[in-house]
C-alpha positions, 0 to 999 in steps of 0.5 A: 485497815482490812476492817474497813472493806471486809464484813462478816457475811451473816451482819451484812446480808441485810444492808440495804434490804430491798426497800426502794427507798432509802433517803436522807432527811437534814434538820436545821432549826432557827437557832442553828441556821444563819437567817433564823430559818428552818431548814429540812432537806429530802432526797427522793431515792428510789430506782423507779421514782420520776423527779417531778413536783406534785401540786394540789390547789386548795380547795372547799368540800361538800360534807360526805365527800370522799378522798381516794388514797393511792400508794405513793410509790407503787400507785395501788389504790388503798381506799378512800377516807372522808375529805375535810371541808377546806384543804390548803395548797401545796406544791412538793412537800410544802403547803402554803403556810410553810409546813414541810415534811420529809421521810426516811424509811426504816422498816421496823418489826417485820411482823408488825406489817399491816396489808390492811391499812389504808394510809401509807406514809406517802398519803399521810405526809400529802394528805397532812400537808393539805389539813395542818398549818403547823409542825404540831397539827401535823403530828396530830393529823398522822397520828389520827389517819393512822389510827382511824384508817390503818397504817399500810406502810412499814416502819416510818420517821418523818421530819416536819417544821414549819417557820417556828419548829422541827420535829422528828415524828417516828412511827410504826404500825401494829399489824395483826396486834391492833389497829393504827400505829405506835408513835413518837414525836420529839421538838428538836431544841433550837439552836440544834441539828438532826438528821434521820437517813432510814434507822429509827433515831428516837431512843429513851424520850421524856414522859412528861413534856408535851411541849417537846415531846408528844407520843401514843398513849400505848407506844410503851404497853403496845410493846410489852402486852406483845411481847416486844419489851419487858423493861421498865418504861424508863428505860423503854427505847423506840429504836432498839425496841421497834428497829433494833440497831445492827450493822446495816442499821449503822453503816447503810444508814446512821453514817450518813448522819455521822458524816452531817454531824461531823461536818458542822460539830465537834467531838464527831471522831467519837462515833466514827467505830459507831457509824462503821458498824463496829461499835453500836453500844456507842450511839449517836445523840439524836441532835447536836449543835453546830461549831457555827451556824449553817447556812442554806447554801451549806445544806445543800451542798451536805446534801452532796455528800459522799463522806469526802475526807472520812475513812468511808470516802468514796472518792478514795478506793478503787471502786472509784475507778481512774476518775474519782467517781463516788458511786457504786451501781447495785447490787449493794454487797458482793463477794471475792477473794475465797477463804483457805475453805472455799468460802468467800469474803463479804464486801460492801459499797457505802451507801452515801447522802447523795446517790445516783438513784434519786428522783427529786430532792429538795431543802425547804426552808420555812420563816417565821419574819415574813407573812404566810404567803412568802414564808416557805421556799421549796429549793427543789431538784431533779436527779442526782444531788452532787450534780443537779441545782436547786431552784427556789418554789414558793410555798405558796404557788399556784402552779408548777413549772413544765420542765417539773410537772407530773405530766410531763414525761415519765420513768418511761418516757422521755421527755425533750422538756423535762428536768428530770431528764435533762440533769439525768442527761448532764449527771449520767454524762459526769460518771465517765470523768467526774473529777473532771466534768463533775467539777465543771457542773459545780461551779455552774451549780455554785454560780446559780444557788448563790446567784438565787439566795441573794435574791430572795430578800429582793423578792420578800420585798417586792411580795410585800409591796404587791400585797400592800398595793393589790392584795393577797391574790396578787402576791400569789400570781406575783410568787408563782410568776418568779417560781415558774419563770426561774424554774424555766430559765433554769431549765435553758440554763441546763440545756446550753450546759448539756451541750457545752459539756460534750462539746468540751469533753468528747471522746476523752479529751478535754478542749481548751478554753478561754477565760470566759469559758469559750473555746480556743481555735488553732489559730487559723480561723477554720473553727479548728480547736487547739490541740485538746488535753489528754488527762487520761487516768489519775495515779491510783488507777495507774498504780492499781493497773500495773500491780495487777499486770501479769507483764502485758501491759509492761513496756520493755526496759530497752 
């Protein structure tokens, strides 16, 4: 339906505003997920974000001491705040008691932007992950950064869990009306799942429940004393007030939640206008519970996600060229096809869970049946997250793997070491013939994350019987020894893939193989391969290319 592709330039002129960062954010709670733990995933996306994983060491202050605040994603220093006498380690978006916070990015209010704050949402989630051991001391940590030091960022929704809960946290700055921010916070119920992908999600909230619902004392008051709100404080809603949905809001970004919610829950179809842009009167729940309970493997590969099998698939159009490719390079909106007065038509490229512009990702995953030390893992990732693996961190790691450190290479400097620039190599390879080669790096990927799940019991196990024998500093030494050395075999693992794939598919064939994957010879034992296949295109591209072929291409009847 023409519907689908076609939209009304004014609606469309800010999709996908050009804020660098538009992630993805998926919350599973205990109840919700196969083993009882919290799950939280985070895609990186930004065109100038290196994939790599920060690390801080825990450590003891002396009073007075001082903390420089850098902007996280543009490295412009903000100031400096007072440091806190003891901070606890963290390695990512995780610290050593299993706290996890991830971001999306929503903007918010334009005139609510603050360049005087010190605290932008990068620091604030780096910063908290230093000074909180729960979901909920984290929110008060925020919460008071912004409000003593000012919030320089825009509009911001955080997920934070820890081995017990998940929490959305959603917050705005004041800009030149006051100091600090307007905030909400909301426990999702367990045995449910959210997501958030850079729109506000949090509407009408309770007003009395602090157990599942926490929020700025001004957040209603703020809005109505400025002008923003007139309403009753029943009815006040955080999104429509502090980022008022429109057609962006929904197809750039709520569809991406529709498309998690319709994987794993019923009564999806429902909202589907609603993700499309079509109808925003319609909107979503802010959490739902699943048909069955979700495993980690299955987040991950949610996160892979490019609405395969719904009308916004992007394998399906012609976009996606001869070969299936479900991306479309920048910029995000172009025009065709000119009206009977001249004016052209508005299109859009989906923006989908997985992108080709991510720097890293991850799925951390927080338990509350083990001790602190073991109860975070931090599946993390470098680059594209339908074409690169997850590998297992431990929370409470001491270092970092090489192929992962911030020292190692750049978004300008390549590194031979790097994993960052290994599955850049391996995913950029894939966008030639990805129904092909993409499908060759899955069964690798899929091979390697179960083979890593199954383990993890093993490894708790082991940890434990190190901590009875030799103590807390041992588990330590034994966790980051297994988070380093898998990283690393990853790393060979990956290397000998990048190879293997250029080998088999040079030049637009692809070289027959054996059963266990090697390739196969002539016959005559001169390292002469069989006679390659030659797939060429799929039938869509074929079909598209000759309805437009004005005869050139046309081969003569006779």
């Amino acid at each position: 339906m023409k519907r689908l592709y076609i939209i009304a330039a004014a609606l469309f002129a800010a999709i996908f505003v050009a804020d660098v960062w538009a992630c993805t954010n998926l919350i599973v709670t205990r109840g919700a997920s196969t083993d009882g733990s919290v799950l939280i995933s985070y895609a990186a996306d930004s065109h100038q974000l290196y994939g790599a994983l920060y690390r801080s060491p825990a450590a003891t202050h002396p009073a007075g001491a001082m903390l420089r605040v850098t902007e996280w994603d543009t490295g412009k220093h903000l100031g400096e705040i007072p440091q806190v006498a003891q901070t606890y380690s963290t390695v990512g978006n995780m610290n050593q008691y299993g706290l996890v916070i991830a971001e999306t990015t929503y903007g918010g209010l334009p005139q609510l932007a603050d360049p005087n704050g010190i605290m932008d949402y990068g620091s604030l989630i780096y910063i908290a992950l230093q000074r909180a051991k729960t979901a909920r001391e984290a929110i008060t940590v925020i919460a008071d950064l912004a409000a003593v030091h000012g919030y320089a960022s825009s509009g911001e929704s955080f997920s934070i869990g820890d081995p017990n809960e998940a929490w959305i946290m959603e917050l705005q700055s004041k800009g030149k009306f006051g100091k600090g921010i307007v905030w909400v916070a909301r426990r999702v119920p367990d045995g449910m799942v959210s997501a958030h992908a850079n729109h506000a999600r949090i509407t009408q909230f309770p007003k009395n429940d602090p157990e599942n619902c926490l929020y700025s004392d001004d957040v209603i008051t703020f809005a109505r004393d400025n002008g923003f709100y007139k309403g009753s404080d029943a009815d006040f809603s955080f999104s429509d007030v502090y980022a008022p949905l429109d057609f962006s809001g929904a197809r750039g970004c709520e569809a991406r939640v529709w498309s998690f919610f319709n994987r794993f829950a019923d009564g999806m179809d429902d909202y589907i206008d609603y993700a499309m842009g079509y109808d925003l009167k319609n909107r979503m729940p802010l959490w739902v519970e699943p048909i069955e309970k979700i495993s980690p493997k299955q987040v991950f590969d949610m996160m892979r996600d490019h609405y395969e099998g719904t009308p916004m698939d992007m394998t399906r159009d012609i976009g996606a060229g001869g070969h299936a490719l479900p991306y479309r390079w920048r910029p995000m909106e172009w025009t065709a096809d000119a009206n009977d007065d001249g004016t052209p038509e508005t299109y859009l490229n989906e923006r989908a869970i997985a992108t080709q512009q991510t720097g890293f990702w991850f799925v951390g995953q927080t338990r509350n049946w083990v001790s602190p030390c073991v109860s975070g893992i931090l599946w993390f990732g470098t680059d594209d997250a339908a074409t690169s693996p997850l590998t297992p961190i431990y929370g409470s790691s001491t270092e970092v793997p090489w192929s992962l450190s911030t020292e190692n290479g750049n978004m300008m400097e390549y590194s031979d070491s790097s994993m960052f620039w290994l599955t850049s190599r391996v995913t950029n390879f894939a966008y030639l013939r990805y129904d092909m080669i993409s499908a060759d790096i899955r069964s690798r990927i899929d091979e390697w994350e179960n083979m890593q799940l199954a383990k993890v019991g093993e490894i708790d196990a082991a940890a434990a019987k190190v901590h009875e024998a030799e103590g807390h500093d041992a588990t330590l030494a034994y966790l980051t020894r297994y988070s380093v050395d898998t990283a690393q075999w990853l790393f060979g693992k990956w290397n000998e893939l990048d190879k293997y794939l250029l080998v088999k598919y040079i030049d637009g064939n692809v070289k027959k193989t054996n059963p266990d994957g090697s390739f196969r010879e002539n016959g005559n034992g001169a390292n002469i391969p069989e006679m390659p296949d030659f797939p060429g295109y799929d039938q869509r591209w074929r079909d598209n290319v000759a309805a437009g072929d004005d005869g050139t291409l046309r081969v003569p009847s006779n």
